[in-house]
VMD Tcl script that draws the C-alpha trace (Angstrom):
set ca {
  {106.49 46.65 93.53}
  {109.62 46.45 96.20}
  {109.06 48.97 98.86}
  {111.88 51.13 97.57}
  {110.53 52.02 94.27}
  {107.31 52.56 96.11}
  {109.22 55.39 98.13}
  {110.75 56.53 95.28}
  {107.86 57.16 93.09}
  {106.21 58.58 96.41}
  {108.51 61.32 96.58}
  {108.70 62.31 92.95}
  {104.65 62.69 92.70}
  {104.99 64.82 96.07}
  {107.93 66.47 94.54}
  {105.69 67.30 91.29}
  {102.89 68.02 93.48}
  {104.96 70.96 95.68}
  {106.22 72.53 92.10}
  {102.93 72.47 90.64}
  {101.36 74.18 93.45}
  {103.86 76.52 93.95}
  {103.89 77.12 90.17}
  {99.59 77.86 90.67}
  {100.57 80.52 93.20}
  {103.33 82.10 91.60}
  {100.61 82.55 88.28}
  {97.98 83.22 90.67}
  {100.50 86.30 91.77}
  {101.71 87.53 88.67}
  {97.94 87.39 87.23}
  {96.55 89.41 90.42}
  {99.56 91.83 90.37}
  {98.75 92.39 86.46}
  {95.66 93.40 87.32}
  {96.19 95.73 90.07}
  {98.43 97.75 87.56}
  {95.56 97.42 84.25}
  {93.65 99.04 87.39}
  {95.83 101.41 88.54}
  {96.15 102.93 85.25}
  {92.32 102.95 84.77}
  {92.11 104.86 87.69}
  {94.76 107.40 86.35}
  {92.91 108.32 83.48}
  {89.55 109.47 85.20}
  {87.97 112.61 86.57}
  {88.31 113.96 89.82}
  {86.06 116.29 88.99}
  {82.94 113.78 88.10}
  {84.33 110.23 88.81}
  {83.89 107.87 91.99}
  {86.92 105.68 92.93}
  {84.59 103.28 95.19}
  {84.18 100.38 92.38}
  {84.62 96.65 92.53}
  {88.04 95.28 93.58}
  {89.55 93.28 91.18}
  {92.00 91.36 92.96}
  {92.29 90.05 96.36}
  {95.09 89.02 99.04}
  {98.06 91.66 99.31}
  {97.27 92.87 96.33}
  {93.10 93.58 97.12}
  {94.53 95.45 100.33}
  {96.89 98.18 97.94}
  {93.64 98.39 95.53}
  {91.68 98.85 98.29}
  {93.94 101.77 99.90}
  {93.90 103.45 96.61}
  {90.87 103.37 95.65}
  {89.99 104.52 99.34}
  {92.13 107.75 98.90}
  {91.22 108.19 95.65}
  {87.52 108.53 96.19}
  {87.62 110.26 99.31}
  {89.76 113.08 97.54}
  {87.38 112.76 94.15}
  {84.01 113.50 96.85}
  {85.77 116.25 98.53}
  {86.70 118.03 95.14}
  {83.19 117.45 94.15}
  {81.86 118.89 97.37}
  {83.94 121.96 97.17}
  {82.50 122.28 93.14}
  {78.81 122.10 95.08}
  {79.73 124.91 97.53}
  {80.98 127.41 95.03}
  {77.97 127.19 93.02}
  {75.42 126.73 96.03}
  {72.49 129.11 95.78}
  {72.76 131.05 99.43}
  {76.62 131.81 97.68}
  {75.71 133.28 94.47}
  {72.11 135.34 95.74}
  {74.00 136.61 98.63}
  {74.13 139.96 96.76}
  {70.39 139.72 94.87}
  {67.71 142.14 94.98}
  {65.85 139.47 96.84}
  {68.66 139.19 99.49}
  {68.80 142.55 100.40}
  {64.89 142.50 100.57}
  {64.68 139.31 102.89}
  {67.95 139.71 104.80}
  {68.64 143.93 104.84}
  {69.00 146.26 105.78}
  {71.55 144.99 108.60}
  {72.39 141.34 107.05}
  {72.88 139.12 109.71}
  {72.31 136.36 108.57}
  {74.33 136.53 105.54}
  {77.71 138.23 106.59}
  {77.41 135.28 108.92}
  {76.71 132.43 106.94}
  {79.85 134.33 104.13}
  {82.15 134.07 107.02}
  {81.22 130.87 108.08}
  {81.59 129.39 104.61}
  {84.79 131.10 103.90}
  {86.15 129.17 106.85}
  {84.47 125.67 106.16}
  {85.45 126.13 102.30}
  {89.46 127.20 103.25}
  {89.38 124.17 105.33}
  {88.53 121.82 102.48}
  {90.32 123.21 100.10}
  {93.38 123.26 102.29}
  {93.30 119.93 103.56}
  {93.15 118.54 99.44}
  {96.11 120.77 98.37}
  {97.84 118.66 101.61}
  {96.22 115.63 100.24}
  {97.76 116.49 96.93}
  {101.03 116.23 97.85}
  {103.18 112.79 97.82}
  {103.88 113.18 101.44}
  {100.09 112.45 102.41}
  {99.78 109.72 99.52}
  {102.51 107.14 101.28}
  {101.63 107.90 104.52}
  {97.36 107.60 104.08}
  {96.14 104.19 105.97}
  {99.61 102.85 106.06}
  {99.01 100.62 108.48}
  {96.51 98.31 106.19}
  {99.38 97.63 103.95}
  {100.82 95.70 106.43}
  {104.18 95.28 104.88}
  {107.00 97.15 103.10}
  {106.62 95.40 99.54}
  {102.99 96.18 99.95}
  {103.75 99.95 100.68}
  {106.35 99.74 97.49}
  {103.62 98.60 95.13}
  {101.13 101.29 96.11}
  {103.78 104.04 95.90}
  {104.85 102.90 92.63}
  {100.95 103.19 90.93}
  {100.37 106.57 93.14}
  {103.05 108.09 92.29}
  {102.90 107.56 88.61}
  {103.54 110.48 86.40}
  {99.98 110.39 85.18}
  {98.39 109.65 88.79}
  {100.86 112.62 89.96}
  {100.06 114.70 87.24}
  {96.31 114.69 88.03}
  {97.35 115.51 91.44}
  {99.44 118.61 90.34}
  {97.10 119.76 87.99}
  {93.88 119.76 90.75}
  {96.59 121.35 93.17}
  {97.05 123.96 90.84}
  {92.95 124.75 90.31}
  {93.12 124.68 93.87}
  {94.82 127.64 94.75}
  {93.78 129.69 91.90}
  {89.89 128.49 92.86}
  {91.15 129.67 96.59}
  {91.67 133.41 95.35}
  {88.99 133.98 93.32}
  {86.67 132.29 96.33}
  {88.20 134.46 98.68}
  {87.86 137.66 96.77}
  {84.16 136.61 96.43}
  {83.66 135.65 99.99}
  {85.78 138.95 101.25}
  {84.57 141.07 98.66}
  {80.47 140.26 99.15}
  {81.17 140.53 103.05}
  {82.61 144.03 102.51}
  {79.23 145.16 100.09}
  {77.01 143.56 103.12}
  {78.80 145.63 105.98}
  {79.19 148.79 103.83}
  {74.96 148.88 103.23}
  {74.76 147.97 106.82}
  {77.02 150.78 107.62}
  {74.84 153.15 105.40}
  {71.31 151.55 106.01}
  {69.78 155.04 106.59}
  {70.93 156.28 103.00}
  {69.53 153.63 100.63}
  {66.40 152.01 99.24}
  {65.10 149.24 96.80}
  {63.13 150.40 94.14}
  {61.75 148.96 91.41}
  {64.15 146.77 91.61}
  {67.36 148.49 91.63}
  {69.06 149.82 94.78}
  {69.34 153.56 95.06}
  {71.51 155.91 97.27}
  {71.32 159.09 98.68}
  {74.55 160.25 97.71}
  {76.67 160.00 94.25}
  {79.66 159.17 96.83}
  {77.82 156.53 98.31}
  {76.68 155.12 94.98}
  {79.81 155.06 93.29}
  {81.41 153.22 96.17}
  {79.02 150.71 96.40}
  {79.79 150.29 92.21}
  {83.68 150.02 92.90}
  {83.25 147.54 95.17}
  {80.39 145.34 92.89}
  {83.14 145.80 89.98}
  {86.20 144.12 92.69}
  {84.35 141.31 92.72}
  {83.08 140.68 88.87}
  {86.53 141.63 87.70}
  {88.17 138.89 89.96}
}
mol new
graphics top color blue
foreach p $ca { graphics top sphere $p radius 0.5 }
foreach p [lrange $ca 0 end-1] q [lrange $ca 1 end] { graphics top cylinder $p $q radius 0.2 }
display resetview
């Protein structure tokens, strides 16, 4: 075979060679970036009330680092929403005002006008920083430096700021603030009863399991305020 054919042929098996490859990683990238998005609408569809974001990647490269990120902000939002759900029904919360409170902690209540304003602060904090978190604002700019590029950052704004993904995020924003009322009404409202019998700890007594006053007065403001917070 003369050395020019030899060239020839050379050049059109590396020739082949550079499309093939380049064809391998142009369906390696449209495979991986088919993924992300089956993914990214999995992820729309759960719970942030129940469901953990943390599961197995399934891609890698550029497009593992935007699964990653969401995912990331995803469950950290999902466990703080959770959390909160835990605090509103945690037992020192909802006995604050039972017979067996004011037996243990009364007639002053110390201890639990304290640990109501301490919660109301801890519990405005979360609940503030996930109605921020919420918002599309704190979506593009969480961990933006692991994206490492601008295409990268396009891609994940695209899936988080889907109607359905934003939609979820609307709709939690929305319990949000409602849930922030009512909690503060209950935290305000229980702190109010507590300071009120401490107030008046001369003119009441538990009894057979009931609470009784010296005064009608007395009585029916301590009723007013127990009917504030069950009609909230």
């Amino acid at each position: 075979m003369k050395h020019k054919t030899k060239v020839i042929l050379t050049t059109i098996f590396v020739i082949f060679d550079i499309v093939l490859l380049g064809s391998i990683i142009i369906i390696r990238d449209a495979t991986m970036r088919n993924n992300l998005y089956k993914e990214a609408n999995l992820l729309a569809k759960q719970d942030f009330t129940q469901d953990r974001y943390n599961t197995k990647l399934k891609t890698s490269g550029r497009y593992g680092k935007i699964e990653n990120t969401m995912k990331s902000y995803l469950d950290d939002y999902a466990v703080t929403l959770q959390g909160i759900a835990k605090d509103i029904h945690n037992d020192s919360l909802t006995q604050v005002l039972s017979y067996k409170n004011y037996e243990t902690d009364g007639p002053e209540f110390k201890k639990s006008i304290t640990y109501l304003s301490n919660s109301k602060k801890e519990f405005n904090k979360k609940v503030d920083k996930l109605i921020s978190n919420s918002k599309e604002n704190s979506i593009i700019n969480y961990d933006k430096s692991k994206l490492s590029s601008t295409r990268n950052l396009d891609i994940y704004k695209d899936l988080m700021l889907d109607d359905k993904m934003m939609a979820n995020f609307e709709d939690t924003q929305t319990t949000l603030n409602e849930t922030k009322v009512r909690m503060n009404n209950i935290y305000d409202t229980s702190s109010s009863i507590l300071e009120f019998l401490a107030k008046n700890k001369d003119n009441w007594k538990l009894e057979n399991g009931e609470i009784k006053f010296k005064t009608q007065a007395l009585y029916d403001e301590y009723n007013n305020m127990i009917n504030k917070l069950n009609n909230k």
